[in-house]
N, C-alpha and C positions, 0 to 999 in steps of 0.2 A: 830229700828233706833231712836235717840234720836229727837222728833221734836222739829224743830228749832223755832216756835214759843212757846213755854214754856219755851225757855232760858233766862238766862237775858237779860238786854237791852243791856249794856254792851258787852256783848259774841255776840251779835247780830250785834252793832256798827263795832265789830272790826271785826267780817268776811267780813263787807260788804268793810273798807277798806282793805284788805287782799285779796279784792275779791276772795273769797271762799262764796260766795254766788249764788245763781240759777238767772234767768231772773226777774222771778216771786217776789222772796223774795227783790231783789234789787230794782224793782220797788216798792214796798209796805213800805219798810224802808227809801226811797226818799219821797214817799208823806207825812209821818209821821214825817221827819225833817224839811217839809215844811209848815207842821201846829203844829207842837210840840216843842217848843221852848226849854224847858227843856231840848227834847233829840239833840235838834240840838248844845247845846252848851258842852254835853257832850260827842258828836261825835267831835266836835272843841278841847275839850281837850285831848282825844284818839289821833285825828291826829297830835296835836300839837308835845305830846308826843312822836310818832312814829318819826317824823321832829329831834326833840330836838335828840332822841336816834343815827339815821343818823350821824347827823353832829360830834355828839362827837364820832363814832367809826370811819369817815372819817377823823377826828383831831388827834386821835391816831395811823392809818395807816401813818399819814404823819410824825409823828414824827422821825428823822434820830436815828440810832443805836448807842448808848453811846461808845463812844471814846477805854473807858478803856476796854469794854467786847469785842470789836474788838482786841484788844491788846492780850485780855487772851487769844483770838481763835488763834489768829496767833503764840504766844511762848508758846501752849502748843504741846509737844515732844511725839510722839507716844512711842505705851509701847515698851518693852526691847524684851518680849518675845510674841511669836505668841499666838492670844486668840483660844483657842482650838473651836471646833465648836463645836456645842449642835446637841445633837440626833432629827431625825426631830419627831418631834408630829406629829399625828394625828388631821387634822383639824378638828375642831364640826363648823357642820352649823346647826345656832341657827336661824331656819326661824318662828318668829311670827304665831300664829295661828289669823283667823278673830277677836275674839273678843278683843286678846293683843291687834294687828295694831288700833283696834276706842279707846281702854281705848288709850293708849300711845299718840292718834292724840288727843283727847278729854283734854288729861292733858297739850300739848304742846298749845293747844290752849288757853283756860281759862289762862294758866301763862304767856302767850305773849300778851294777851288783859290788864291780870291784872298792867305788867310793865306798857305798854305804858299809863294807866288809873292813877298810880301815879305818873309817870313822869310827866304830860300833869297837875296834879294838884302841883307838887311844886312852890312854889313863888318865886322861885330866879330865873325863866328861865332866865327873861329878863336880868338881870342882868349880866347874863354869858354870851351872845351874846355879849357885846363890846371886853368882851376880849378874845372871842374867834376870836373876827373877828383882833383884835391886834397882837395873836399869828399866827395869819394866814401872816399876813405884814409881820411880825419876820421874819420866815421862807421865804418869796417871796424875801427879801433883802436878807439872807443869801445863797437862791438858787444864785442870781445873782452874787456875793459875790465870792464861790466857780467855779462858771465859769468861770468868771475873771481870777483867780486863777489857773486853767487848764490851760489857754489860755498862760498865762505867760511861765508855766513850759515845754512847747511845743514851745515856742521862748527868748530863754533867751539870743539872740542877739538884742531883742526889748524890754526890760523892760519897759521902762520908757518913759516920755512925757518932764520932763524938767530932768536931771542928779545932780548929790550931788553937784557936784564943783557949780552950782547956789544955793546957800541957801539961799542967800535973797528974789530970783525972787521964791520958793517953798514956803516960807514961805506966803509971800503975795499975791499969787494967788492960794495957797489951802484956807485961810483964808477968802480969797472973793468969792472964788466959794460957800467951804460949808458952809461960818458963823460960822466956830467953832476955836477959837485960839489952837494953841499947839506948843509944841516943838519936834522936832524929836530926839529921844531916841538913843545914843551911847552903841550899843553890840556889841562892839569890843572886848568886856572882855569873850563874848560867842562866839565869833569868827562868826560873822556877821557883812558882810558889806553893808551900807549904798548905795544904787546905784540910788535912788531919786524916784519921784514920778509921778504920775498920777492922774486923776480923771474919775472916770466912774459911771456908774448907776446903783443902787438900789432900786427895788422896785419905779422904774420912776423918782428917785430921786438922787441929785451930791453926791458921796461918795469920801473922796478923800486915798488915798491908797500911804501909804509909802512901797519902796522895797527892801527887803536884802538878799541877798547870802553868801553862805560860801565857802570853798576851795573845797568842795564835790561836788560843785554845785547845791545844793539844795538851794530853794527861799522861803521864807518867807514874807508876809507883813500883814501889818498892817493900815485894812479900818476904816473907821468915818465915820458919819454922825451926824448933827442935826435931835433929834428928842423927842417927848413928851409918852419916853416907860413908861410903869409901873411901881410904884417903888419899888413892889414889886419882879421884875424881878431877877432871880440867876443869879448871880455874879458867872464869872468865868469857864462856866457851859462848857464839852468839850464835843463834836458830833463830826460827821466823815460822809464825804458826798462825795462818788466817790474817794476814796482813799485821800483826804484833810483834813485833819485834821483842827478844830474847836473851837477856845475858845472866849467864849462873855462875855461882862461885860459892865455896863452902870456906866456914873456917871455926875452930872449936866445938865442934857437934852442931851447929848450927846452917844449914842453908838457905842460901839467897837468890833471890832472882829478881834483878828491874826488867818491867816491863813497860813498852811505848810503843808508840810508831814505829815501822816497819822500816820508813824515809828517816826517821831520825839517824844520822850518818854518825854522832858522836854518844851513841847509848855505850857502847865497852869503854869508852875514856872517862863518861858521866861514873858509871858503875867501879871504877876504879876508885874514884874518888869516892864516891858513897862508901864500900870497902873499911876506907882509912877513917870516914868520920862516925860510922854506926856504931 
């Protein structure tokens, strides 16, 4: 068996945070990062590392399913003819012998030390914590956002807070609520009507929310808010959250997002044009 004191300090660091180490050893490599300065800050960048790795595969689980690849799943057409079945194999069980299982544990180990040891030394970490902590907002207003949104489509005897026929009193009480001016956008030519608006909350903050319907009865609108996003943020970008459909785009401290059906095939074309008329 390979002793674990002859390994490196490194391989050593990272079992102890992995806890895969003994009583023994974990005591011994605590008193050594408590007079070993060296090793204590390249157990700080190990951990770091491992942290940094967390959060970006927690930020990537959260990311909602792209619009369009929902679409392809849903209109694509099973085949024509039956797929014939395949003769059954013969299963192989391929059970490791002892010395495979420690090479294979020995190899996952050293490359799981080694990530989290260059991760933990890149210089941009800090860097990326603001905006990861921004995308993380994004998403908290657009969860809210598509709630809303449900909520509508399950009472569409309640749209709205003030109705179209007030357009002076919507204009000047979304304006003062969220600080942002606009005009309300005529898709009469898409065959959506205007039925007024609301204000609710995002991410703890006034969002105010234009409402339209069609003949079909399906409901659209279109939320805002004031806000200081990134400027490198995609324009136009479509997701799909609970069967809602998604499209965002920012312009002058301002962000937007129409939200509809999921089936609506023409919301990033509609959202364009809203864009040019708000």
């Amino acid at each position: 068996m390979l002793d674990f004191k002859k390994q490196p300090l490194e391989a050593q660091l990272a079992a102890l945070l992995d806890g895969e180490t003994t009583p023994e050893q974990k005591l011994e490599l605590e008193s050594r990062l408590a007079t070993d300065e060296n090793a204590r800050k390249l157990y700080d960048k190990l951990r770091h590392g491992v942290d940094f790795g967390r959060r970006k595969l927690d930020d990537m689980l959260k990311e909602p399913v792209p619009l369009a690849l929902v679409r392809s799943i849903k209109s694509t057409q099973p085949p024509k003819t039956p797929i014939a079945q395949r003769n059954a194999r013969p299963q192989l069980k391929l059970a490791p012998n002892g010395r495979q299982a420690l090479a294979a544990a020995l190899i996952l180990f050293v490359v799981g030390g080694g990530i989290g040891y260059f991760i933990g030394n890149a210089p941009d970490t800090d860097d990326a914590t603001p905006v990861a902590a921004a995308q993380i907002n994004t998403n908290d207003w657009l969860g809210d956002v598509t709630a809303f949104q449900r909520l509508l489509v399950r009472q569409p005897r309640h749209l709205v807070e003030v109705p179209a026929s007030q357009s002076e009193e919507i204009s000047s009480w979304l304006t003062a609520a969220i600080g942002v001016p606009f005009r309300v956008p005529n898709l009469s030519a898409e065959s959506w009507t205007f039925q007024g608006a609301r204000v609710i909350l995002g991410d703890s903050r006034p969002v105010g929310q234009l409402v339209y319907s069609n003949a079909d009865g399906d409901i659209i609108s279109i939320c805002f808010r004031k806000d200081a996003q990134q400027p490198e943020t995609e324009d136009f970008k479509e997701t799909i959250r609970d069967e809602i459909g998604l499209v965002t785009w920012h312009n002058a401290g301002t962000s937007y997002v129409l939200a509809g059906p999921s089936a609506e095939a023409t919301l990033s074309q509609l959202a364009m044009e809203i864009a040019a008329a708000i």
